[in-house]
PLY file of the C-alpha trace (Angstrom):
ply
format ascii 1.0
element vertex 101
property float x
property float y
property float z
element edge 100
property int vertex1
property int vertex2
end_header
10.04 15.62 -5.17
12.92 15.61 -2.76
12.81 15.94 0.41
15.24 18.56 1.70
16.61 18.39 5.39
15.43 21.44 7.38
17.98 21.03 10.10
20.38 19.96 7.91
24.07 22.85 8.05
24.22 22.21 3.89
20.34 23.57 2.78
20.04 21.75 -0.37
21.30 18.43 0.78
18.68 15.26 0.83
19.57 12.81 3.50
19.00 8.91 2.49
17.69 6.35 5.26
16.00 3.39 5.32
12.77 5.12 6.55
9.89 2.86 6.54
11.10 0.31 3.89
11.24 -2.30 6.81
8.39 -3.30 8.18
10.05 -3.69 11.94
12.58 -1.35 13.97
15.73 -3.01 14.18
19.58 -3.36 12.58
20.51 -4.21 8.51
23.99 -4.43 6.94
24.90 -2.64 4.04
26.43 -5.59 2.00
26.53 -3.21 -1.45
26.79 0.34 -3.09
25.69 0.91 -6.76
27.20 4.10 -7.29
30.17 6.17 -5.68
30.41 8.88 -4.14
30.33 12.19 -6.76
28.11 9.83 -9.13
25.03 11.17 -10.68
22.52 9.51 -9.41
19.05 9.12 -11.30
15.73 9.57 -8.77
14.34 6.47 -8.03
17.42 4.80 -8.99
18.81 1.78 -6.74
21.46 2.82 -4.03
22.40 0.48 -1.98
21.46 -3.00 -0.61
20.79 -4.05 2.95
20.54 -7.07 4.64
18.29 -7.71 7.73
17.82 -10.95 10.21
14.66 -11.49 7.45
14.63 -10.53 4.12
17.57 -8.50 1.66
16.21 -5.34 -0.13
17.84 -2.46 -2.24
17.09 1.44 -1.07
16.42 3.92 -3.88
17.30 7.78 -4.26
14.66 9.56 -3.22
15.71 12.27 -6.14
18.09 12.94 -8.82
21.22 14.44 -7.46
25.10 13.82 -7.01
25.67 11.18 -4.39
28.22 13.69 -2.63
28.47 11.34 1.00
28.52 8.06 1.91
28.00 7.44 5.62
27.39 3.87 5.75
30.22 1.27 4.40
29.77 -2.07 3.36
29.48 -4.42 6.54
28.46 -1.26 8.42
25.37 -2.51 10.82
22.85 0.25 10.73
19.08 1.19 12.06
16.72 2.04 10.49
16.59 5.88 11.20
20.45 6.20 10.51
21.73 8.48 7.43
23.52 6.83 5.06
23.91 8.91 2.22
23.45 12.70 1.57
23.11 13.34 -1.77
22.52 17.34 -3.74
19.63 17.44 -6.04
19.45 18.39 -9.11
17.93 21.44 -10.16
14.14 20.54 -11.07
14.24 22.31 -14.67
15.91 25.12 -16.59
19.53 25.14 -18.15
21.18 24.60 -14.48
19.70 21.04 -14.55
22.64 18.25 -14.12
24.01 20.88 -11.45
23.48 20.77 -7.49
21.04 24.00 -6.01
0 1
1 2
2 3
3 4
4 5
5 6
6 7
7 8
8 9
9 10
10 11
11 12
12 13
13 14
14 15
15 16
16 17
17 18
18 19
19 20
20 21
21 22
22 23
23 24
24 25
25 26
26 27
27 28
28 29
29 30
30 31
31 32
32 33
33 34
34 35
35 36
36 37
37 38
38 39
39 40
40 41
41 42
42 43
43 44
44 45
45 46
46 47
47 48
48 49
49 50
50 51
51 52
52 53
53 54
54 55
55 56
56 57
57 58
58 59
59 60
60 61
61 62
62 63
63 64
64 65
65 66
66 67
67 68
68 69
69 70
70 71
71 72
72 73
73 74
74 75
75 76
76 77
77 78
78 79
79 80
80 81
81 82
82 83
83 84
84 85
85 86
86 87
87 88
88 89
89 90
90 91
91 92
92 93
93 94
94 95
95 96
96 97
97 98
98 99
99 100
């Protein structure tokens, strides 16, 4: 299920970080994007991969949804916490699915 941004100004938009996939607080590069923005984007799916000072790992969409932002280039050094993709879910079931709530 995604996880829908409370605070967010755009209520059905899912924001994409590297949350707890690293084991220790600190900065990655983005060094590749699978997909473009206003892609459909399967849940699960690989996004992006990042680079830290120890290992290389890819980050996957935590739904199905149009990847309608990126916010994080290649090269760009982020943390951990930072946003780096917003993407609109798909519609769970029913004949709006393929289309953003």
């Amino acid at each position: 299920m995604c996880n829908i941004g409370k605070d967010s100004p755009f209520r059905d938009e899912v924001k994409v970080s590297l949350g707890q996939l690293a084991a220790e607080p600190g900065e990655a590069v983005v060094t590749s994007w699978y997909f473009s923005e206003g892609d459909s984007v399967p849940g699960g799916a690989d996004l992006l991969e990042v680079v830290t000072d120890k290992a290389s790992f890819d980050v996957a969409a935590p739904c199905a949804g149009r990847l309608t932002k990126i916010m994080a280039t290649i090269g760009t050094k982020i943390k951990h916490s930072d946003v780096v993709a917003i993407i609109c879910p798909f519609q769970e079931a029913g004949p709006d699915r393929g289309e953003c709530r």
